[in-house]
Structure formats: structure tokens, C-alpha cells
C-alpha positions in Angstrom: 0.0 0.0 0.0 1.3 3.5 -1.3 0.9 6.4 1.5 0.7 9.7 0.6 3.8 11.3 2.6 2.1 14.4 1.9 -1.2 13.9 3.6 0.3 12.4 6.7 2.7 15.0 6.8 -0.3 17.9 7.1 -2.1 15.6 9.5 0.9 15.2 12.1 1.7 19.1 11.8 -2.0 19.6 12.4 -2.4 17.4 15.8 1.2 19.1 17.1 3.6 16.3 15.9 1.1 13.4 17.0 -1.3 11.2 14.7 -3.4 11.1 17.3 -3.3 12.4 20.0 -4.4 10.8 23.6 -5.2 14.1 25.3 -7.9 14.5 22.6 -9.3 10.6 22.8 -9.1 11.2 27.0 -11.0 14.7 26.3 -13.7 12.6 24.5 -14.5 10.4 26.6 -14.3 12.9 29.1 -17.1 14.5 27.9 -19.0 11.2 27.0 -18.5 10.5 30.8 -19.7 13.5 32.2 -22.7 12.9 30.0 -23.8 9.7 31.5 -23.2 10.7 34.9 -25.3 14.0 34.7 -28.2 11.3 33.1 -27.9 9.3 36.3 -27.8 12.5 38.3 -31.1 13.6 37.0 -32.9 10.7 38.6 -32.7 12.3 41.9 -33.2 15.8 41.2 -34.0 17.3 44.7 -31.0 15.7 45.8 -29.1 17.1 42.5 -30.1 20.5 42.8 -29.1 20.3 46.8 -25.3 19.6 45.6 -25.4 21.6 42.8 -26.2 24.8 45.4 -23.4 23.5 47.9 -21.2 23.2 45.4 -21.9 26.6 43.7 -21.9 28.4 47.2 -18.4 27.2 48.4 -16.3 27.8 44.8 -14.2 24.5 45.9 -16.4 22.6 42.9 -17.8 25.8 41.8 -16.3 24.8 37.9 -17.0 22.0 38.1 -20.9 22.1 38.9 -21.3 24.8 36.5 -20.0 22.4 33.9 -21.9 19.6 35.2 -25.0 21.9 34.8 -24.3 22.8 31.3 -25.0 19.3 30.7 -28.4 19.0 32.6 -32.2 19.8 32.0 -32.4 23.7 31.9 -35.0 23.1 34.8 -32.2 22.7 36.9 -30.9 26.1 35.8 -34.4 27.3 36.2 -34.1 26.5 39.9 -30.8 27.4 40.5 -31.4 31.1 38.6 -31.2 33.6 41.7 -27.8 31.9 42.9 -26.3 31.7 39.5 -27.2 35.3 39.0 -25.4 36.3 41.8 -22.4 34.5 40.4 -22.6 36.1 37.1 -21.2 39.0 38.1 -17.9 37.2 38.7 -15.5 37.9 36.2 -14.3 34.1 36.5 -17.2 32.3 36.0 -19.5 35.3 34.2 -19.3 33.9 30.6 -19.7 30.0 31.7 -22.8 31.2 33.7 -24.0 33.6 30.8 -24.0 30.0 28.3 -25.5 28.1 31.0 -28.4 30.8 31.3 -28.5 31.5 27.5 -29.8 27.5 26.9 -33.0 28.3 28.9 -35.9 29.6 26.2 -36.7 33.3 26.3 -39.3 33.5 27.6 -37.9 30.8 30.6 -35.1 33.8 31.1 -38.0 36.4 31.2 -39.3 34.7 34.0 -36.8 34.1 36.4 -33.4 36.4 35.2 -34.9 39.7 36.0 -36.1 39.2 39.4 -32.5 37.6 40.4 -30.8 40.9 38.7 -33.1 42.6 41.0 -32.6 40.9 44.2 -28.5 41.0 43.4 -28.7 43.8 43.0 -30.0 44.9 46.2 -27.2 42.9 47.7 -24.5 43.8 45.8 -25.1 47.0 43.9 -21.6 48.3 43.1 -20.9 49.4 39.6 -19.4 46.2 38.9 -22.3 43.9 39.5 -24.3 46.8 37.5 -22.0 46.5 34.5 -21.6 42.5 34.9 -25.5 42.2 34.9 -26.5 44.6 32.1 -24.2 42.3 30.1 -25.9 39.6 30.8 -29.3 40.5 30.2 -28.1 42.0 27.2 -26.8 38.5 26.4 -30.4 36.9 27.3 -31.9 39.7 24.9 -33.8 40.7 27.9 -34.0 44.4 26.5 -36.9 45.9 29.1 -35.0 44.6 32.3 -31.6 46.1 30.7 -34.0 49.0 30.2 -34.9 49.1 33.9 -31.8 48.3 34.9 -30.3 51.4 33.3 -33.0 53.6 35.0 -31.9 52.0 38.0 -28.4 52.7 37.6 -29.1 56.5 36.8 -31.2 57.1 39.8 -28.2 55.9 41.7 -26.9 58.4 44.3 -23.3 56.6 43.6 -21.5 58.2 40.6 -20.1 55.0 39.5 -23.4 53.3 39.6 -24.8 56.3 37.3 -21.9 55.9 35.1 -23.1 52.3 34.2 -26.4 53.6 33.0 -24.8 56.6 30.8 -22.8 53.4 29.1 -25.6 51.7 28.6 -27.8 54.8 26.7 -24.3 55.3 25.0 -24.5 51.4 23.7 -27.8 51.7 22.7 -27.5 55.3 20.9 -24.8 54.2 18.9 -26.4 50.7 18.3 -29.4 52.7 16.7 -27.1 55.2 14.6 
């Protein structure tokens, strides 16, 4: 049999020197693991979304349980909502949690992402969390609550809070120009 020196030339160069690569196979099945063990989690769900909440509370398995979540019913995300609100406005785990929350249907997002905002925001209301949040209902295309959420930010008696809300008019005036 003739082999194209060419060809698996190209394919070595492309897979860093190796034909194939055992990081990538161990990556797969991985994945395919984590898979069947989030379908055996889901048979007890209470006890599911119980760990899940531990684990998101104390950051030790804080990755970890967002990526395990990522691969679970979005009613578990549905539950979970105010908590992983909170956590968006971290700039570690933001963009996970902004994916995790973006699966949920719009009108699932409508319901529940708004009134987290909200109660973060009452919690935590620096400029930060402003900024972090307005992103993320941005990111849900939750446009009234963003809306809100600027009028919030403006009313602010902190100038760095009102600062959010002038970026956010300055966003959506240049968006419409």
C-alpha cells in the first residue's frame, strides 16, 4: 500500500507532531462521561439541585458544577437562577454562567433572570455587578430589564453606579445610529 507522505505530513503538523493524540481521545471520553453521569444524576433531582447549590456556594467545585449543569435539564438552571445570578457577576465564572443561562428559552429567562438581577442587586449594587449584569441580560436579549436596569443605575446616588447607566444609553445610541 502507497501512502501519501504528503497527507500524513499535514495531518501530524496539524495534531502538534502526533497522529493522534491521547489528550484528545481522554478529552472525548471525558465528555461522554460526564454525560452519562449528569443522566444518572437527574434521577434524583432534589437531591441534584441540593449539591449543585453547595457546590456553587463554596467555589471549591464551583467549575466543576457549572460544567456539570451545562449538561443538565435547563429546569435545573431554572431553579438554581437567583444563585447563578449572583455568580454572574464574577469575572471568573460570568461567561460559563452567561452559556449556561443563554440555553433556557426566552421567555424561561424572562421569567426568572430579572427578578435575580433585581434581588443582586440589592445585595450587591456596586458598579461592577451593574456592568456584569446589564451584560448579561443584554446576552439573554432581555431588553426591558436592561432597560430598567439602566433607569436604576441612573437614579443611583453613587456616581459610578450612574456611570453604568450613561454606558448603557451610549450602547444603545450608537447601536441605533
Amino acid at each position: 500500500m502507497v501512502v501519501d507522505d504528503r497527507q500524513s505530513h499535514d495531518s501530524t503538523a496539524r495534531h502538534g507532531g502526533l497522529e493522534r493524540p491521547q489528550e484528545w481521545q481522554n478529552a472525548v471520553e471525558a465528555v461522554a462521561a460526564l454525560h452519562i453521569a449528569a443522566s444518572r444524576l437527574a434521577s434524583g433531582k432534589d437531591a441534584a439541585l441540593s449539591l449543585l447549590a453547595d457546590a456553587l456556594r463554596t467555589g471549591a467545585q464551583r467549575r466543576q458544577a457549572l460544567l456539570l449543569l451545562s449538561f443538565l435539564d435547563p429546569a435545573y438552571t431554572i431553579a438554581l437562577a437567583d444563585l447563578l445570578v449572583e455568580l454572574a457577576i464574577s469575572h471568573r465564572d460570568g461567561l460559563l454562567i452567561r452559556q449556561i443561562l443563554g440555553r433556557l428559552r426566552h421567555v424561561q429567562a424572562a421569567d426568572v433572570v430579572p427578578t435575580a438581577v433585581w434581588r443582586t442587586l440589592n445585595e450587591i449594587g456596586d458598579d461592577d455587578a451593574y456592568r456584569m449584569l446589564a451584560d448579561l441580560l443584554n446576552h439573554l436579549g432581555l431588553h426591558e430589564a436592561r432597560y430598567q436596569l439602566r433607569n436604576r443605575a441612573l437614579a443611583s446616588t453613587d456616581p459610578y453606579v450612574r456611570a453604568v447607566g450613561e454606558e448603557i444609553d451610549a450602547d444603545d445610541d450608537g447601536a441605533v445610529g
